[in-house]
N, C-alpha and C positions, 0 to 999 in steps of 0.2 A: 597544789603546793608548788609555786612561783617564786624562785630565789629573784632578789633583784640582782641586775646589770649596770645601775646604772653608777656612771663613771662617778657621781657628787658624793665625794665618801671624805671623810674627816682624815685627811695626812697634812702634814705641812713637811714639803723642801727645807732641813734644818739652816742648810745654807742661804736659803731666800730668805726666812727670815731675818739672816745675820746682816742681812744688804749683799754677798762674798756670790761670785759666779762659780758653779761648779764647774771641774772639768767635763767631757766627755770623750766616749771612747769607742769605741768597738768592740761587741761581742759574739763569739761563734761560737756554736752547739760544739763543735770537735775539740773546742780548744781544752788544755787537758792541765793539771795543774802539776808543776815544778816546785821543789825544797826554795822559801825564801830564805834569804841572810839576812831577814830582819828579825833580831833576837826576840823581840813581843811574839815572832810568832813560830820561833823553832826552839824558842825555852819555856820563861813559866807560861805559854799562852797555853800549854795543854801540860800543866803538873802530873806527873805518877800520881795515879789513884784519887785525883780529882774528881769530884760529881756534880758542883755548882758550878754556876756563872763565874766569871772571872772578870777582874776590874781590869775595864779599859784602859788607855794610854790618857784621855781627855777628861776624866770625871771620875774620882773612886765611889761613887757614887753608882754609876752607868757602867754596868755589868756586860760583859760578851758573852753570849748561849756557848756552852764547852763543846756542843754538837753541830750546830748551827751557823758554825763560822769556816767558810773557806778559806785559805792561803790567799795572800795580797797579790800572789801569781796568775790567780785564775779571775777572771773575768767574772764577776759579782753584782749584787744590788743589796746595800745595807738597809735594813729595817730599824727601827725603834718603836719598842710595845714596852710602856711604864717603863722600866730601869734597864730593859737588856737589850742589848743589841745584837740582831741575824746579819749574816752576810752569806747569802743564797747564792746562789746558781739559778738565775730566773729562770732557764728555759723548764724548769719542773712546773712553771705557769702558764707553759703554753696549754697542752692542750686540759690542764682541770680547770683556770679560773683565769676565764678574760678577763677580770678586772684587774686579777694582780700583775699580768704580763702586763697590761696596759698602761700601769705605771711602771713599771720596769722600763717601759718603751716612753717615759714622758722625757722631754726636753733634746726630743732628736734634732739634731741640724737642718734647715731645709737644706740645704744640698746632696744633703746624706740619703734623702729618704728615698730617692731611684733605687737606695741598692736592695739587694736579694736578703740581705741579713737585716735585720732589725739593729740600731744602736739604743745600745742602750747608758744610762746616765752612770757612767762612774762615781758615784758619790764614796763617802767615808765614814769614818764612824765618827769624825766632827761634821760631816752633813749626811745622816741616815735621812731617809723617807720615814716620818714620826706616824703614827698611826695611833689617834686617838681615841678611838672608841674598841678596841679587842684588845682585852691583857694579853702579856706579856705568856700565861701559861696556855692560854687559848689560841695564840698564834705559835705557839710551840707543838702545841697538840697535833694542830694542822698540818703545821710541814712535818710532823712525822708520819703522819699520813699518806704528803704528797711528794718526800721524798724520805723513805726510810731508810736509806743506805745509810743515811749521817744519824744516826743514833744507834745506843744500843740497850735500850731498854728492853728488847724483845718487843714479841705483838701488842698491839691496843688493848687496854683495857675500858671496861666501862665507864672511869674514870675519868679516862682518855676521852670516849665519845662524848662525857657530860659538858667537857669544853668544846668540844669541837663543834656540836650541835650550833652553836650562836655563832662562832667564825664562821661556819660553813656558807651560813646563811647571810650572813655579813658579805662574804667575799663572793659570793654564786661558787661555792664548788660543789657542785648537787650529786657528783658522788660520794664525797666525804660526808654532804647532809642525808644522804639517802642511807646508806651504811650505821649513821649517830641512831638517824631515827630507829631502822630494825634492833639494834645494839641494845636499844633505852627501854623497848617495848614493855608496858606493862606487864608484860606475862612473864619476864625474865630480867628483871633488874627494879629493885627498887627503889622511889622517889615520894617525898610527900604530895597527899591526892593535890592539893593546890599549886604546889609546883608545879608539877606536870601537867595542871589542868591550863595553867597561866603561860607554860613554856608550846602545849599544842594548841593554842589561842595564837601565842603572839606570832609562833612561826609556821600555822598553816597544817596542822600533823590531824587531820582528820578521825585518823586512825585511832589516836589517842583518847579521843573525847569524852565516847559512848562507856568503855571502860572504866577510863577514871572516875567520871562521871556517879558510876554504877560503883567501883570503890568507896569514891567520897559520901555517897549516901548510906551506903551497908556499915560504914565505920561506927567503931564504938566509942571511938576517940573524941573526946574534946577541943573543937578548932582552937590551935591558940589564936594572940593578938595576931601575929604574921600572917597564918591562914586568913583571918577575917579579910587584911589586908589585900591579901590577893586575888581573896572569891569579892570584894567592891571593886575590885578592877576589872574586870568581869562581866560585874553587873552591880547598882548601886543595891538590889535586892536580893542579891543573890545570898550571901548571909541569912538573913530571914527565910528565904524560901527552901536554904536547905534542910534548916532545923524543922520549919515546916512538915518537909515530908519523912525526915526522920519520924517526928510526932505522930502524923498519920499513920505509917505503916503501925508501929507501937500499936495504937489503936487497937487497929483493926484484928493485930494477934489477942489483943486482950478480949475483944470479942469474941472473937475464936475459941479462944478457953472458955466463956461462961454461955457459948451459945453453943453446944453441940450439934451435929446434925439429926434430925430424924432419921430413925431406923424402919425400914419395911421391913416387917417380921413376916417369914413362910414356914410352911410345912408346919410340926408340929406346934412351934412359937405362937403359927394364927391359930392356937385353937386354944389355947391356954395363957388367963390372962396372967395366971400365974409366973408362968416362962415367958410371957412378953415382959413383967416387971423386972426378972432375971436379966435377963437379953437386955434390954433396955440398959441398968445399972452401969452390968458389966460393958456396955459400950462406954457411957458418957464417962467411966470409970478411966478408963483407957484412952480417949480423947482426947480428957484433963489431962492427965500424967501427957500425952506426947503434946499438946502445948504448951503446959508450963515448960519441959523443958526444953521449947524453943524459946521460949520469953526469959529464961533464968541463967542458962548459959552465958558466961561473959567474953562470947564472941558470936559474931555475927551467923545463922547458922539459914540455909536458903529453905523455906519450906516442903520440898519436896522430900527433907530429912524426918519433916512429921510421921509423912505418907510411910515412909521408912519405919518410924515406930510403931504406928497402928499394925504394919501387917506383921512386925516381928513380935508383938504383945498376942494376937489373936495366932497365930501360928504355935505358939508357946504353950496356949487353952487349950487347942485342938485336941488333942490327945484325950483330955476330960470330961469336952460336950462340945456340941454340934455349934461349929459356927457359920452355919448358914447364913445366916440374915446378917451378923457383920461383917463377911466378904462381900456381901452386897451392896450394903453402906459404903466399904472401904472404894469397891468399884465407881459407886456414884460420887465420891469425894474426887476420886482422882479423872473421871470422865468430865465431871465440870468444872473443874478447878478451884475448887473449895478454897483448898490453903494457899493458893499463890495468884489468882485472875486479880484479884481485888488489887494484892501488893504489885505486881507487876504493871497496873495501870495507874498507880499510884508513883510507883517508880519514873515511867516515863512521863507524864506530865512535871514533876518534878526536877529531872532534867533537864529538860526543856525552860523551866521555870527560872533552873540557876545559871543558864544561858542568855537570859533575856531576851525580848523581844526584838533584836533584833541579827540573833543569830540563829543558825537552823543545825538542828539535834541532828547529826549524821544517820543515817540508816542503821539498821540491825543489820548485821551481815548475815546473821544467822538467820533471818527471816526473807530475803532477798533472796527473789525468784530469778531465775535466768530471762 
């Protein structure tokens, strides 16, 4: 899981494009920010009990973040993500995300660059650094992330991480992405299986895969169009191959229900074929009943839940007659995996199947040896 570095990322200098040379200036970690007397920014730039964006001086249109924006005192780098505009304090970029310092540090003077302090590009909110590929709420997300002192939202929500996750990764801050990913985990926050299966594809989450994966098949749900959508992005088969082993597994339970196992009948059972037609009934009796209601139920339920009913049906009898011969049964269904070896190899080829050929099915963790 490999954030990129590299500097070729989508901003434009709004000032370069204007043809207009920006100032530059100097800026120091210690330096501390002072009360301006410029009214934009000591009236309505921060209204009582305001919660949105607030329109610029340049554009009512182009919105100022109400958190995100420092005093004209302090030494800053203006951002533009869709309509709002940041004015940060870059050194919060030094050590999460070379990339963003890196532009904070674009258009230093060569004479400048002996010194010990980094200059950086005084721009404005008529020439912010436009950054065209991360909305506006996703680079918002971020820097509360990576500087929460300017917001007061309280801590991250999931919400939060669901934006941050693609900036993270956009910008290399691989502790904001390392943090999204645990945040997002399937086990504790929910996402559609295709989503998430398309989001730990595009950005590398390994982790995510084999789960989904195993979600997206167990589902009882009906892919819509979007789903489809994004299991052919995927794979051009991958659609077909899910439904696939949906169908398979199906199967195989319906088999299950009209193919019961044989019973080895002892003790008194082998001696009477009378009590073996008994034993007998009352097994396949019992088999049916706990596979239908693994096939009937209208949700996904894992086979070992069968195993689950057989022995609480024959525990139930005990009491009445001897159920020797099917605690036996019940043993050998569970020693060789009767109700699930089948589905579980079915499962993972299947997986692997809506992966295509030319990605590779992460390991079981649960199966991994040291």
């Amino acid at each position: 899981m490999e954030l990129s570095t590299s500097s070729n990322f989508l901003f434009t200098p709004a000032a370069t494009q204007a043809g207009t040379q920006p100032d530059w200036s100097t800026a120091s970690e210690s330096g501390t920010a002072s009360k301006s007397t410029d009214p934009k920014l000591t009236g309505d730039i921060f209204p009582e009990g305001g919660t949105g964006p607030i329109p610029s001086g340049k554009d009512d249109k182009i919105m100022r973040d109400p958190d995100f924006w420092v005093p004209e005192s302090t030494p800053a780098v203006v951002f533009q993500a869709d309509d709002v505009l940041f004015r940060v304090i870059p050194w919060c970029f030094q050590r999460t995300s070379a990339v963003l310092w890196d532009l904070c540090e674009l258009g230093r003077k060569a004479e400048e660059m002996h010194q010990s302090e980094p200059t950086f590009c005084r721009n404005s909110e008529t020439n912010p650094l436009v950054i065209n590929d991360t909305s506006s709420a996703a680079f918002r997300a971020l820097l509360k992330w990576m500087d929460p002192r300017h917001h007061t939202d309280g801590p991250l929500t999931p919400a939060d991480y669901r934006l941050i996750l693609p900036a993270a990764h956009r910008w290399a801050v691989s502790g904001a992405f390392k943090e999204a990913v645990e945040a997002l985990h399937p086990s504790g926050f929910h996402m559609q299986h295709t989503e998430r299966l398309w989001l730990a594809i595009m950005y590398d989450i390994p982790a995510w895969i084999r789960p989904t994966l195993k979600s997206l098949i167990r589902s009882i749900e009906n892919p819509t169009e979007d789903d489809e959508a994004r299991l052919r992005s995927v794979d051009i088969a991958a659609f077909r191959n899910l439904m696939a082993t949906r169908n398979d597994i199906m199967q195989v339970r319906h088999k299950h229900l009209i193919r019961p196992p044989k019973v080895t009948h002892i003790g008194d059972c082998a001696r009477s074929s009378k009590i073996q037609e008994r034993c007998t009934s009352l097994w396949e009796r019992m088999w049916r009943d706990s596979c239908l209601h693994l096939i009937a139920t209208k949700e996904w339920l894992d086979p070992e839940i069968t195993l689950g009913h057989l022995q609480g049906a024959i525990h139930a009898n005990r009491a009445r007659e001897s159920m020797d011969c099917l605690d036996g049964a019940v043993q050998e269904v569970e020693d060789r995996g009767t109700l699930w070896k089948k589905e579980r190899e079915l499962e993972e080829a299947g997986m692997q199947a809506i992966l295509g050929p030319y990605r590779e099915l992460p390991e079981d963790p649960n199966t991994m040896t040291a």
